[in-house]
C-alpha positions in Angstrom: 4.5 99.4 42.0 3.0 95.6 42.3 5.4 93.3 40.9 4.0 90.0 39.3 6.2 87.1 38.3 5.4 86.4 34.6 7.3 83.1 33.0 8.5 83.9 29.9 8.6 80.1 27.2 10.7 81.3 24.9 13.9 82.6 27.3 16.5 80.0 26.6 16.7 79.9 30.8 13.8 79.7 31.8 14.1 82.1 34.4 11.3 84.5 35.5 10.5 88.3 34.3 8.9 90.5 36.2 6.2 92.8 35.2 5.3 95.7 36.7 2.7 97.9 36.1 1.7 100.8 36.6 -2.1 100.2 37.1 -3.1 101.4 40.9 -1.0 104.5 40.7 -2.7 105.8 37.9 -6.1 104.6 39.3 -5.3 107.0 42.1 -5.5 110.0 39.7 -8.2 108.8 38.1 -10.8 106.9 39.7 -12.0 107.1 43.1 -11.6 103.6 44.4 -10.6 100.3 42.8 -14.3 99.1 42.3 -14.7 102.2 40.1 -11.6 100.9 38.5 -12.9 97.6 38.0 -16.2 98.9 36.7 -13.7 100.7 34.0 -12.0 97.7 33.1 -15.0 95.4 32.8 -13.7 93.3 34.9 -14.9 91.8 39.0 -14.0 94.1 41.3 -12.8 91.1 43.0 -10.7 90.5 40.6 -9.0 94.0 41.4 -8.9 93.0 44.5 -7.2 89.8 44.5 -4.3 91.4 42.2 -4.0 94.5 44.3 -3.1 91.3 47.1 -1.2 89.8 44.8 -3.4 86.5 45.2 -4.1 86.4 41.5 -1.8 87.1 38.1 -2.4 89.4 35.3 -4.4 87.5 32.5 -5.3 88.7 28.8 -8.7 89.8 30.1 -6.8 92.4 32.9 -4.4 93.8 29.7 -7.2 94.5 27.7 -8.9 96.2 30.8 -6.4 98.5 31.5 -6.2 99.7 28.0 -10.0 100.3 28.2 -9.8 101.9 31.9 -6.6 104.2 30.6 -7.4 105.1 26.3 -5.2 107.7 26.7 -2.0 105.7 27.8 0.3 103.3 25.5 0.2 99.7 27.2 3.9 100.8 27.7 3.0 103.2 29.9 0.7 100.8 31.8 3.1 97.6 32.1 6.7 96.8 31.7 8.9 94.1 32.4 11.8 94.5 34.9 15.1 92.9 33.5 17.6 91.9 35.8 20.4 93.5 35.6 22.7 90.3 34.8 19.6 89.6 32.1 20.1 93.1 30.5 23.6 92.8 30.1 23.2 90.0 28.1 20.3 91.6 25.5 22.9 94.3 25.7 25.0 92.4 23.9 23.1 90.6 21.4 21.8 93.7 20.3 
């Protein structure tokens, strides 16, 4: 799974979150190469490209791709965010 730092305003630290997704795996089962993908998403395939490097960060445009590219899958299933563990203790226990 890629990992992307995403910074998140409104945590009261500041720190990062990252997101993962899910995106090339599924691609694999899917679609025969990432161009393919890319064509799916609407999107450059070098775009696609330059994430699957990690030379470029997920934008609004990518999100909205991936729910095109994958219908069938909740954007849960295509992307989540990574909590430290130290982080989740503390949602823990403001919830």
């Amino acid at each position: 799974m890629k990992n992307f730092s995403v910074t998140n305003q409104d945590h009261d630290r500041g720190k990062d979150l990252l997101l993962e997704m899910r995106i090339f795996e599924l691609c694999n089962e899917e679609y025969k190469d990432l161009s393919e993908l890319a064509r799916n998403m609407e999107i450059s395939a070098g775009q696609i490209y330059r994430l699957h490097q990690g030379k470029c960060s997920i934008n609004q445009k990518f999100i909205i791709g991936a729910m095109k590219a994958f219908p069938e899958c909740k954007i849960g299933d295509l992307f989540y965010f990574n909590i430290p563990a130290k982080e989740a203790m503390v949602v823990e226990k403001l919830a």
